[in-house]
Structure formats: structure tokens, C-alpha cells
MIMARKE-945646 format. One line per field, with one value per residue (C-alpha): residue in one letter; residue number from 1; x, y, z. Coordinates in nm, 3 decimals, always signed. Example, Ala and Ser with C-alpha at 12.3 -4.5 7.8 and 13.67 -1.06 7.14 Angstrom:
2
rest <- c(a:s) $
nr <- c(1:2) $
x <- c(+1.230:+1.367) $
y <- c(-0.450:-0.106) $
z <- c(+0.780:+0.714) $
//
This chain:
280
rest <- c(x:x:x:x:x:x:x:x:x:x:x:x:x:x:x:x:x:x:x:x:x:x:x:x:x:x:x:x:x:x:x:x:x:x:x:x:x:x:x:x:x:x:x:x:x:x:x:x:x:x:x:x:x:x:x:x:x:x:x:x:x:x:x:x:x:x:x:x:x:x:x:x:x:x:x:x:x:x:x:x:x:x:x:x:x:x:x:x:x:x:x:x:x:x:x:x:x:x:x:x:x:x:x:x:x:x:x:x:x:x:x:x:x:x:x:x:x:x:x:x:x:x:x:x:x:x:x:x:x:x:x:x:x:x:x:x:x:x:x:x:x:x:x:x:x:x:x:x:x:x:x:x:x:x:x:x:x:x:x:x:x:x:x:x:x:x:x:x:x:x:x:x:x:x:x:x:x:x:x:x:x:x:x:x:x:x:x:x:x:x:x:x:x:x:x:x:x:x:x:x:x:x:x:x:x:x:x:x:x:x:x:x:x:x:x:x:x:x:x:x:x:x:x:x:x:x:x:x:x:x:x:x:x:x:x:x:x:x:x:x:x:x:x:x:x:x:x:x:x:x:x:x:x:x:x:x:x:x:x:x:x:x:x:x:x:x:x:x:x:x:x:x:x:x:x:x:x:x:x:x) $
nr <- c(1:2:3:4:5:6:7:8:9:10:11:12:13:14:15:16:17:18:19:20:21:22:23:24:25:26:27:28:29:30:31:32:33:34:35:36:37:38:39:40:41:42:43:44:45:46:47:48:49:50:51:52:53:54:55:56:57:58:59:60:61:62:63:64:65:66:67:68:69:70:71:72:73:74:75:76:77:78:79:80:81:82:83:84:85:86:87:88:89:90:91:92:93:94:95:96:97:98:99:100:101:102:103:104:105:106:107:108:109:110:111:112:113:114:115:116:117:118:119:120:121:122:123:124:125:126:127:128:129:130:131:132:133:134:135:136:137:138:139:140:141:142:143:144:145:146:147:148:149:150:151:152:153:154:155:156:157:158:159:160:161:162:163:164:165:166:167:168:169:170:171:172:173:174:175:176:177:178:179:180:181:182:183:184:185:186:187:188:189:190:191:192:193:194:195:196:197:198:199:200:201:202:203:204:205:206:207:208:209:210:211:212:213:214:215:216:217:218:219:220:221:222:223:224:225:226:227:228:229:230:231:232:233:234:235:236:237:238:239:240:241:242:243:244:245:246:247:248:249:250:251:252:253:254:255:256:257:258:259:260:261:262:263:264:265:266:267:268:269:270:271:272:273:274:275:276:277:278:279:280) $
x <- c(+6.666:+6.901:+7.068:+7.258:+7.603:+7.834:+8.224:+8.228:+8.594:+8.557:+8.767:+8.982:+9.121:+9.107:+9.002:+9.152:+9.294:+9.052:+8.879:+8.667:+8.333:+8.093:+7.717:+7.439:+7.109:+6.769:+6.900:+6.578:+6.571:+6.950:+7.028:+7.319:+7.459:+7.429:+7.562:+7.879:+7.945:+7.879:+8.133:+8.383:+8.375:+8.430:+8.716:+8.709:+8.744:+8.377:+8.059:+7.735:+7.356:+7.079:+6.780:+6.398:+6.447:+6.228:+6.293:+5.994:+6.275:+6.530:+6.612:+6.721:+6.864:+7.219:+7.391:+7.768:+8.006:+8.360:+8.506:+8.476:+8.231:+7.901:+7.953:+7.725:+7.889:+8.170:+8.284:+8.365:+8.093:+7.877:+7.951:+7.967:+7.627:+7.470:+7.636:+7.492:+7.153:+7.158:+7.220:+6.910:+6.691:+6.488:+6.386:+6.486:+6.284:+6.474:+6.586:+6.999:+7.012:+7.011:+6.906:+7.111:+6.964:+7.218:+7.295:+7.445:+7.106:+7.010:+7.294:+7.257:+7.489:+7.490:+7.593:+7.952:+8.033:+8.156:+8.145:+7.979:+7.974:+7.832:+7.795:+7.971:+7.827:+7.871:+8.208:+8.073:+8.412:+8.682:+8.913:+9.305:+9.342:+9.521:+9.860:+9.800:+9.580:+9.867:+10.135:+9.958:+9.974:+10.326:+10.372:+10.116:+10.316:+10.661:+10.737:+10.847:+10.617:+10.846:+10.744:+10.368:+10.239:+9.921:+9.649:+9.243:+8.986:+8.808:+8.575:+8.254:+8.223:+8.484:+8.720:+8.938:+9.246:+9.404:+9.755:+9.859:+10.288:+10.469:+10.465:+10.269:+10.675:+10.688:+10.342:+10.454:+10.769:+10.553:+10.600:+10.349:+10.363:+10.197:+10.010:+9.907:+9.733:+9.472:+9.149:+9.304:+9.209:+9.420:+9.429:+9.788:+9.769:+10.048:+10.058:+10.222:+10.363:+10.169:+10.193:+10.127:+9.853:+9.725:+9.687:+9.727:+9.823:+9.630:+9.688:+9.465:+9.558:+9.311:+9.316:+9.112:+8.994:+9.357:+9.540:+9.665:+9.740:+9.591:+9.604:+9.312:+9.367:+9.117:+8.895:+8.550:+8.530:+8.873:+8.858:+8.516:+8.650:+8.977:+8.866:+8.683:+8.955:+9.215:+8.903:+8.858:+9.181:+9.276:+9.514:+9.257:+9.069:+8.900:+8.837:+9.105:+9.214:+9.337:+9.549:+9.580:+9.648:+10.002:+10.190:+9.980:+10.005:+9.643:+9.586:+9.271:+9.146:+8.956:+8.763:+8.676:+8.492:+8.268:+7.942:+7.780:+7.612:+7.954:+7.898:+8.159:+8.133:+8.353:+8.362:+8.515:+8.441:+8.289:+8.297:+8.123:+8.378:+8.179:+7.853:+7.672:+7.394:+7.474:+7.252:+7.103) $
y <- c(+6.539:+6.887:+6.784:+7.042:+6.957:+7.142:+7.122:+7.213:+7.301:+7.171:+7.253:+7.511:+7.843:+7.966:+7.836:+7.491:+7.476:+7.189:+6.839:+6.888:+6.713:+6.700:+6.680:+6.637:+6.742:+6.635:+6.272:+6.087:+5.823:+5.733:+5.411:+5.286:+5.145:+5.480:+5.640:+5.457:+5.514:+5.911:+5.899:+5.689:+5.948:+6.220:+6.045:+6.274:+6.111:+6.125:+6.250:+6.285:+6.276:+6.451:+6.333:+6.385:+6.246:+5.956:+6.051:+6.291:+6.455:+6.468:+6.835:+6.582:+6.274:+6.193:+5.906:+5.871:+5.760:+5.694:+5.553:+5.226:+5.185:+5.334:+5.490:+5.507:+5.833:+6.106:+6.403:+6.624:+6.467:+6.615:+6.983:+6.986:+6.838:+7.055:+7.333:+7.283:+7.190:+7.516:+7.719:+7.582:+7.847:+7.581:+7.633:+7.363:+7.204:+7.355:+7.714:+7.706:+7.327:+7.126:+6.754:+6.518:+6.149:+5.924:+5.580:+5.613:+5.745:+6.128:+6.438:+6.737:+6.990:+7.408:+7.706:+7.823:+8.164:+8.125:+7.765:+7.476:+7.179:+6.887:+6.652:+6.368:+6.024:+5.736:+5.483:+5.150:+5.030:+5.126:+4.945:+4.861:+4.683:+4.317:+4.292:+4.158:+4.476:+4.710:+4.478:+4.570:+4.976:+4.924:+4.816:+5.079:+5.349:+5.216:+5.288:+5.103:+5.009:+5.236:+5.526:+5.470:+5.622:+5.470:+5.284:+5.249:+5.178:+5.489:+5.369:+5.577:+5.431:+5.466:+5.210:+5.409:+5.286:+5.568:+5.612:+5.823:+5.972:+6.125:+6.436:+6.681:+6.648:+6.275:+6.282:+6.460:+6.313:+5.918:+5.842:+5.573:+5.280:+5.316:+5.008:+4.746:+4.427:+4.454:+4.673:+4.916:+5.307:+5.442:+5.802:+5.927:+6.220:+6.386:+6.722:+7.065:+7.212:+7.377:+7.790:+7.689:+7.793:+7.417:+7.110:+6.838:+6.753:+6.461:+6.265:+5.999:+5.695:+5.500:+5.214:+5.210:+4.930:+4.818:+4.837:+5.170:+5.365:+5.744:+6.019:+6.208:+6.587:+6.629:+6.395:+6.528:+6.141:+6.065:+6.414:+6.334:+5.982:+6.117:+6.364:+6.145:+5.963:+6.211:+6.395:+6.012:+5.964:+6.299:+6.466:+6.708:+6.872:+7.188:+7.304:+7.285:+7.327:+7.051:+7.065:+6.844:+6.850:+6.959:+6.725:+6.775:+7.145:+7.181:+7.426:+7.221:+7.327:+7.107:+7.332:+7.068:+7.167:+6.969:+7.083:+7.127:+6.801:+6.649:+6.642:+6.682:+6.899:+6.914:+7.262:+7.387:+7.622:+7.560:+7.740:+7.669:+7.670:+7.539:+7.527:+7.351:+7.110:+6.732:+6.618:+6.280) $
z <- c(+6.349:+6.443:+6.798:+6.981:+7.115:+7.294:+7.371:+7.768:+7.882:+8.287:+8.584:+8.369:+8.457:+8.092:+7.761:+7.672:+8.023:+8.164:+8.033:+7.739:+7.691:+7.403:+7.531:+7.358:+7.363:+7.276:+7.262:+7.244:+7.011:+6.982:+7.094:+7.277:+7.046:+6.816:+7.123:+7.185:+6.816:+6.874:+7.196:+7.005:+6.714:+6.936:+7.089:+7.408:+7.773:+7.780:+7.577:+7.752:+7.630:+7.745:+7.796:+7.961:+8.329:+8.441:+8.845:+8.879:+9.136:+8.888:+8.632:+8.325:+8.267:+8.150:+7.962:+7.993:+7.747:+7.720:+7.377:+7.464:+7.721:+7.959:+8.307:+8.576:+8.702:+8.630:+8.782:+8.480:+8.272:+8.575:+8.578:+8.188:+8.125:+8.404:+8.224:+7.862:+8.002:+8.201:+7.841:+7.758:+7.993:+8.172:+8.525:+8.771:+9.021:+9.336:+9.375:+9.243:+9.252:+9.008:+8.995:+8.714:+8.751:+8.593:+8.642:+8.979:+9.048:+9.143:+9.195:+9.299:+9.124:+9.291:+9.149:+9.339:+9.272:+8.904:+8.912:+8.941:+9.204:+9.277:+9.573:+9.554:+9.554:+9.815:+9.753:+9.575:+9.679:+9.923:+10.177:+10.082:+9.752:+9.794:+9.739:+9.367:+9.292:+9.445:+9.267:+8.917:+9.014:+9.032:+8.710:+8.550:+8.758:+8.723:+9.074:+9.407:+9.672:+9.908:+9.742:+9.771:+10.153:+10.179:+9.904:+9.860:+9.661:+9.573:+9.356:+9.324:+8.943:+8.748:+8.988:+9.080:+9.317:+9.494:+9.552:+9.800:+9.717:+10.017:+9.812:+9.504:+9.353:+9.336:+9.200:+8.915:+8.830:+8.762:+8.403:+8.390:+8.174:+7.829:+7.772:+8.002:+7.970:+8.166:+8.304:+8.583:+8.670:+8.895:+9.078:+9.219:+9.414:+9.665:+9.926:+9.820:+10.064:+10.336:+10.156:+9.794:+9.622:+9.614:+9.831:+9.658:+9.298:+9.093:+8.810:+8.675:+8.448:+8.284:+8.002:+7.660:+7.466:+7.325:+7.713:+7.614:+7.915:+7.920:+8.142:+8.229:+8.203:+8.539:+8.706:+8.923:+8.973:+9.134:+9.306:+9.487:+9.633:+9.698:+9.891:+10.091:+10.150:+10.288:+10.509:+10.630:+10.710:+10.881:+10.566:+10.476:+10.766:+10.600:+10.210:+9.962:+9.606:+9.407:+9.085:+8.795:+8.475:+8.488:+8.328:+8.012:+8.026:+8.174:+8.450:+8.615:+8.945:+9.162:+9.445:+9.743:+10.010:+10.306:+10.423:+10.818:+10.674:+10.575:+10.238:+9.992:+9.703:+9.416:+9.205:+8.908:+8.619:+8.327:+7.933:+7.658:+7.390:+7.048:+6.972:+6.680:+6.553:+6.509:+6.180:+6.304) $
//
């Protein structure tokens, strides 16, 4: 059976500037187990699969696969799927929203000028990590607890531990440990000055199967709870742009903004950049 699949750059400002995703389509009748092999083939941060929703509420329903592993929820993995099931021509159920059920349950994701954006879903986990849980951040970031401003759990599925740096500078000059032996995700982010063009600078570090540490080029996931966060705590008080990506020669962009309703949205743009048929 001829499956569609698409490579989705996300959250770039040009081609091969973002995260790239594979999705794909029509994915009925794979199992999981044929799916993790799919994702771990295309070796990307994470693949998605589409497939016929079972929320009556709900546009289409997504799978979400990292190499090793299912997630209930991702950021990039959002905008990208909503993107290649768009290019599809089907109508959705709500005038310019569209409805992704996944296994964090139902998201809504809007069109945004040229971009897409989708709400951000509730924390499964926040509060100050214990002193162990900072102690092993230290060691993946290879810095000194002086340096770090303020920590939380920012977990909306991933795990994510924030760390907030006292600036966007000292955010990019971390050279993180490369393996570690142990499960950890953390999210580093730090303020630009008031008149860049940007907020706040990101970087994300996650491990793989082996306790190899990678960095995310950019992160919907991390950006949603982290923006949370700093509106929570007072260091972001209206819309922003957030960059990440730089240390790997990405340009991502991150578009926050907060609603009348206080919701947060998270918005980037989104290119098709291959196209093809997957023979299985």
C-alpha cells in the first residue's frame, strides 16, 4: 500500500533553517511496532503518522515517534503534521482551526499569517525540581549552580526541566555534556537584551536510547511550557519571539503570543521540502 510522507521544515525562516519532520499519511494498518521501526529509520527528532481521528471533535489523529520511543505530545511534530494534513485539501470541522487529537488528547492548531500555531497544552508537571534532579542538569550542562537564575519542571510531555541563565549569551556559550547515563530532557533558555530582534534564546538537550546527549534544533514543546513559565513568573508580560537553533546553524523562530482567554499559542512557519510515496 502507496503512503504519502512528507519532510516538513518547522519554525524556519528559510529552507533547512528549522526542525525537520517526516509525516506520514494514510497510516492505517501499521502497527507500533512497524512504526517505531519507520521513525527509527528516518532517524529525525520525530516522525509522525496520520491517521482517521476517533474524537468525533477532532480533524485527524496523530501518532508521535521519536527513534526510540512514543510521545503523547510535541510542539514541532504539531505544526508539521497539521501542515501535511492540510496539503491534503480536506475541510476541517471549524472555520481556520484545526483539531489534531493525539495522545495528550485534542489541539487546536490556527492559521497565523504565514504560519501556523497551536495552543499549548496544560503542564503534567511543574514546581522546582529537587536538588538531585537540578544536581543531574549540572552535569548534563557542565555548568555551576551560580550560573543557573531560577529552575522548573516544564513538562507538558516530553519532561522537560527548564533552566532559566541570567542571559540569551550564557545560554549560548553551554557546551553540554555528550553522553549521560541516565533519562533527562532539559530546556535552557536566557533574555536578549531589551532592542534585539528576539526575547529569549532556547536550546534543548535530550538523550537517545544509548545516553547520548542531543540537541534539538527547535522545540514547539519546550517553547509552549516555557512560555508559561516566564508569563507565570512575571519575565514575559506581552508576545514575543523566541530563537533557537543557533548553535547548530538553524535560524528557528518561535512566535509566542497569549490570548484575552490567556491562552498561549506557539507559531512558526512551515515548508514542505520533499514529497514522495513510502511502498508499504
Amino acid at each position: 500500500m502507496a503512503r504519502p510522507y512528507y519532510l516538513v521544515d518547522v519554525f524556519g525562516t528559510a529552507p533547512f533553517t528549522g526542525n525537520p519532520l517526516a509525516v506520514v499519511g494514510n497510516a492505517e494498518g501499521l502497527t507500533t511496532e512497524e512504526m517505531q521501526a519507520i521513525a527509527r529509520w528516518f532517524n529525525l527528532s520525530e516522525t509522525t503518522f496520520l491517521l482517521r481521528p476517533t474524537d468525533p471533535a477532532a480533524d485527524y489523529r496523530v501518532r508521535i515517534f521519536t527513534p526510540v520511543h512514543e510521545l503523547p505530545f510535541a510542539g514541532h511534530p504539531t505544526l508539521g503534521s497539521a501542515h501535511a494534513w492540510q496539503a491534503r485539501g480536506i475541510q476541517t470541522k471549524r472555520v481556520n482551526l484545526i483539531t489534531q487529537e493525539c495522545g495528550a488528547g485534542l489541539v487546536t492548531v490556527r492559521r497565523d499569517q504565514d504560519r501556523l500555531a497551536f495552543v499549548g497544552p496544560p503542564l503534567i508537571r511543574s514546581g522546582r525540581p529537587t536538588e538531585a534532579e537540578l544536581a543531574e542538569v549540572l552535569k548534563v550542562l557542565q555548568i555551576d549552580s551560580t550560573q543557573i537564575v531560577d529552575a522548573a519542571w516544564a513538562d507538558n510531555g516530553p519532561g522537560w526541566i527548564a533552566v532559566l541563565l541570567d542571559s540569551a549569551a550564557a545560554v549560548l556559550a553551554i557546551q553540554p555534556s555528550r553522553y549521560y547515563p541516565g533519562s533527562i530532557d532539559v530546556g535552557v533558555v536566557g533574555p536578549y537584551p531589551p532592542s534585539s530582534e528576539v526575547a529569549f534564546e532556547l536550546r534543548a538537550i535530550y538523550y537517545d536510547a544509548q545516553g547520548t546527549l542531543i540537541e534539538d534544533p527547535v522545540t514547539g514543546s519546550l517553547n509552549a511550557s516555557v512560555a508559561e513559565w516566564l508569563f507565570a513568573t512575571g519575565r514575559a508580560t506581552g508576545d514575543y519571539v523566541a530563537a533557537q537553533g543557533t548553535v547548530l546553524d538553524r535560524t528557528g523562530r518561535i512566535y509566542v503570543t497569549r490570548d484575552e482567554e490567556s491562552k498561549i499559542w506557539v507559531g512558526g512557519r512551515t515548508l514542505t521540502v520533499v514529497e514522495g510515496e513510502l511502498g508499504l
